[in-house]
C-alpha positions as CSV (number, residue, x, y, z in Angstrom):
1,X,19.8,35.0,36.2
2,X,18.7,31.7,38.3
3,X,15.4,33.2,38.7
4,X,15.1,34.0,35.1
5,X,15.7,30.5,34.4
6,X,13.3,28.9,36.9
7,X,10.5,31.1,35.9
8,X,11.3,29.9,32.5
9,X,11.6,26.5,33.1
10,X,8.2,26.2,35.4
11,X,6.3,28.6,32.8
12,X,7.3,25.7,30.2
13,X,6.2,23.1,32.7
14,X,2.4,24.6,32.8
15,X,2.7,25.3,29.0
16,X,3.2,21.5,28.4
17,X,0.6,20.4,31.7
18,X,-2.1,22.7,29.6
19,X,-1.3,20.6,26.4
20,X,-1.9,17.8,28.3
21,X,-4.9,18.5,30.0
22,X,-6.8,19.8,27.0
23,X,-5.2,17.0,25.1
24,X,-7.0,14.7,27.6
25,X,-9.9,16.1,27.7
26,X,-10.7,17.2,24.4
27,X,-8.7,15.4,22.5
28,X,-6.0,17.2,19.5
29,X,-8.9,18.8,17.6
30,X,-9.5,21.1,21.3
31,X,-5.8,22.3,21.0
32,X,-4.9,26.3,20.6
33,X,-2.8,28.6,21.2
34,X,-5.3,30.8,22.8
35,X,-6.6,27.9,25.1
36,X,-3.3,26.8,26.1
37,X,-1.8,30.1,27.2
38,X,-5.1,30.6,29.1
39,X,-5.2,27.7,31.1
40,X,-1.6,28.1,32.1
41,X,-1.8,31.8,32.5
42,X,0.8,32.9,30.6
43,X,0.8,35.6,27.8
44,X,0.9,33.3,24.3
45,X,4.1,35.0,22.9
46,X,5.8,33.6,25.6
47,X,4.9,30.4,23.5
48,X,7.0,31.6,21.0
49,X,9.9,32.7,22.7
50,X,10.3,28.9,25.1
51,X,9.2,26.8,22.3
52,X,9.4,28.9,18.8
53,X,6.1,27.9,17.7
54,X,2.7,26.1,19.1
55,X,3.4,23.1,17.1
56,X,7.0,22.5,18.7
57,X,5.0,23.4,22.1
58,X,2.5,20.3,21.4
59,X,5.8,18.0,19.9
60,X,7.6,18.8,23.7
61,X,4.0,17.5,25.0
62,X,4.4,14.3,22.4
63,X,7.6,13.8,23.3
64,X,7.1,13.2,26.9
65,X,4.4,10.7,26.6
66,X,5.2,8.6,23.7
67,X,7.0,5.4,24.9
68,X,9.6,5.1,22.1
69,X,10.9,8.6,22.4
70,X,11.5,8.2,26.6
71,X,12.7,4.5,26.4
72,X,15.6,5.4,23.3
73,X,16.6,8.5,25.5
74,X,17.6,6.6,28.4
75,X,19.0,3.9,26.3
76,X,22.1,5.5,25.7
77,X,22.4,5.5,29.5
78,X,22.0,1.8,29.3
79,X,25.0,-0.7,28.9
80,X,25.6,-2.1,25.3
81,X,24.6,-5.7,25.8
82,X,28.1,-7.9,25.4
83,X,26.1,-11.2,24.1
84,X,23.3,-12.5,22.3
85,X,21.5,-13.7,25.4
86,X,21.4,-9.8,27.0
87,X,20.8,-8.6,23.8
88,X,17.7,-10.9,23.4
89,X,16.5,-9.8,27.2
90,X,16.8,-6.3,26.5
91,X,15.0,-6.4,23.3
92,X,12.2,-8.7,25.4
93,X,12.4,-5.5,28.0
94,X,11.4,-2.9,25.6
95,X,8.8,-5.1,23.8
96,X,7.3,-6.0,26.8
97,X,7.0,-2.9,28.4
98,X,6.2,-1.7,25.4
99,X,2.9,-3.7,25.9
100,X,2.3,-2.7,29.4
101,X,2.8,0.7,28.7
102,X,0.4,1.2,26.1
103,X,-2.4,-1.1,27.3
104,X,-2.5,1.1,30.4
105,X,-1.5,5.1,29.2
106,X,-4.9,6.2,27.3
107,X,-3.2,9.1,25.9
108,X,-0.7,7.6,24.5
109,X,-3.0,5.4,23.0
110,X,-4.9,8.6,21.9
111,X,-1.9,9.8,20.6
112,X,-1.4,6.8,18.2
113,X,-4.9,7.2,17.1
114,X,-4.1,10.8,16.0
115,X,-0.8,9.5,14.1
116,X,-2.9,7.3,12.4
117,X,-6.4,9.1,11.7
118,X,-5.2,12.7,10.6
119,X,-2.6,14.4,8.3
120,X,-0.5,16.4,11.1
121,X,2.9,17.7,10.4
122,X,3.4,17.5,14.4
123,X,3.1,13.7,14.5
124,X,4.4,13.5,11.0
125,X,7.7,14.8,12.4
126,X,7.3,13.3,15.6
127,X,6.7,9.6,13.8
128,X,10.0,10.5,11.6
129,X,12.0,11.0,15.1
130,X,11.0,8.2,16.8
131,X,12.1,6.3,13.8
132,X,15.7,8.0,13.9
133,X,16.2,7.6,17.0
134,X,14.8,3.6,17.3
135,X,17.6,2.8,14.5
136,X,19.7,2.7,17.7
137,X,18.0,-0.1,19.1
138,X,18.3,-1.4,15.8
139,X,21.7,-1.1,15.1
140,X,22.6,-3.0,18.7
141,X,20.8,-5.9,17.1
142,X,22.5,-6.5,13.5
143,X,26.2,-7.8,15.1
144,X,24.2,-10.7,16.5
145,X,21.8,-11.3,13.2
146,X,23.0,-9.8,10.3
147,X,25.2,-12.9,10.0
148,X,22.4,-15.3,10.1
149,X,20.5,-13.2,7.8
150,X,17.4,-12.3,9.9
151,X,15.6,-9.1,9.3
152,X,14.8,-8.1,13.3
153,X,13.6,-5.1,11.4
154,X,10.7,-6.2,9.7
155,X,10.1,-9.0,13.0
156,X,10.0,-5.6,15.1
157,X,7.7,-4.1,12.9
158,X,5.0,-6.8,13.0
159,X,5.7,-7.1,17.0
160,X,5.6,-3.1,17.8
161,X,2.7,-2.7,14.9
162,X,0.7,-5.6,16.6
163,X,0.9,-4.3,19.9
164,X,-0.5,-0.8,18.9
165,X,-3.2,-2.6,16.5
166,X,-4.7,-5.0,19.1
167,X,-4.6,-2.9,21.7
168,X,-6.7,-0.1,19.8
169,X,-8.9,-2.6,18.3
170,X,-10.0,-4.4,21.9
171,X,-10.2,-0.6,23.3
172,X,-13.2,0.2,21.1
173,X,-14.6,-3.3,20.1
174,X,-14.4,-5.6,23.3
175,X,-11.6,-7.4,25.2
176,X,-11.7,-10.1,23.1
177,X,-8.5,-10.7,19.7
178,X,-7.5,-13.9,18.5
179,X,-9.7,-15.5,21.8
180,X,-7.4,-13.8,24.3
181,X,-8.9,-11.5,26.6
182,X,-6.7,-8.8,27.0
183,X,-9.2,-7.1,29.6
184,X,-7.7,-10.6,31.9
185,X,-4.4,-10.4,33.3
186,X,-3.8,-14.0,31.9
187,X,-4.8,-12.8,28.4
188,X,-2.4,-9.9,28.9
189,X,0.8,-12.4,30.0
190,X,0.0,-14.9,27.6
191,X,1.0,-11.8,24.8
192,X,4.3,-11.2,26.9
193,X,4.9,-14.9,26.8
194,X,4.3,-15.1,23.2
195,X,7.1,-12.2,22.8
196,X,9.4,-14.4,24.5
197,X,8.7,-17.1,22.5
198,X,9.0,-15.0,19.1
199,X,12.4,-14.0,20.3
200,X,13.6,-16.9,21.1
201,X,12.9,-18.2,18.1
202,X,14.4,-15.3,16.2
203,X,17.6,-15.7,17.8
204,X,18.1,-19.3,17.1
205,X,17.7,-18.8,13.2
């Protein structure tokens, strides 16, 4: 039974690996079922039976690279802040790493650009859970600004929406947005410092 299970388990592992490598390489369009069980030598019905279908194969692939979906997993691990001032640096955590994170992971960065350029049911349905499970972040914010009447909601919006937008812009058109060179590291920190600044701000209101 333990073998079963490892075999299982490490057939998954070079299932998702192969997504990733053609994903990489190729880009979404060079995904396949065919291709996939190929290049991790496995028989494709065994696609089927570990995932249920290629789509939920490439969604486990997603799902494993896509900053929102890791980060809100382990924040249930994480300690509910107790006051506004941890809730403000957590929030300036995520954001921030949010940033680094996605300036340096080109796939991930590949993988927005996929959300955004193509009607896909996978990163339809992947979008529609990373939105469920961001409402927890969410929530942790409105006993700390519902009462002042802030909409963090919308703010986080702009904030995670800017960071994906300037980022993919200077990737294909030059370091250079709003005459801060993100390709400098003092480009790069004056955008974290400007999150710190937006938060503050937000939590005086």
């Amino acid at each position: 039974m333990e073998k079963n299970i490892k075999d299982k388990e490490q057939t998954k592992r070079r299932l998702i690996a192969a997504v990733a490598h053609v994903f990489k390489n190729e880009g979404h369009t060079g995904l396949g079922v065919n291709k996939i069980a190929r290049l991790a030598g496995v028989d494709k019905k065994l696609i089927y039976r570990y995932f249920g279908s290629f789509d939920r194969l490439v969604e486990a692939y997603v799902v494993e690279t896509d900053y929102w979906m890791r980060f809100v997993d382990q924040l249930h691990e994480l300690k509910v802040p107790e006051n506004m001032q941890e809730m403000k640096r957590l929030l300036a955590y995520v954001l921030k790493n949010q940033f680094r994170y996605f300036y340096e992971d080109k796939e991930m960065q590949r993988l927005i650009l996929w959300e955004l350029a193509a009607k896909s049911d996978i990163m339809r349905s992947i979008h529609h859970t990373r939105e469920v499970k961001g409402q927890l972040l969410l929530e942790m914010t409105d006993r700390y600004l519902q009462k002042n009447d802030v909409n963090f909601r919308a703010i986080a919006a702009l904030l995670v929406g800017g960071i994906y937008y300037m980022i993919l812009h200077t990737r294909n058109n030059g370091s250079m947005f709003s005459d801060i060179d993100l390709s400098k590291q003092e480009g790069r920190q004056a955008i974290l410092d400007a999150i710190d600044s937006i938060l503050e701000m937000t939590f005086k209101l």
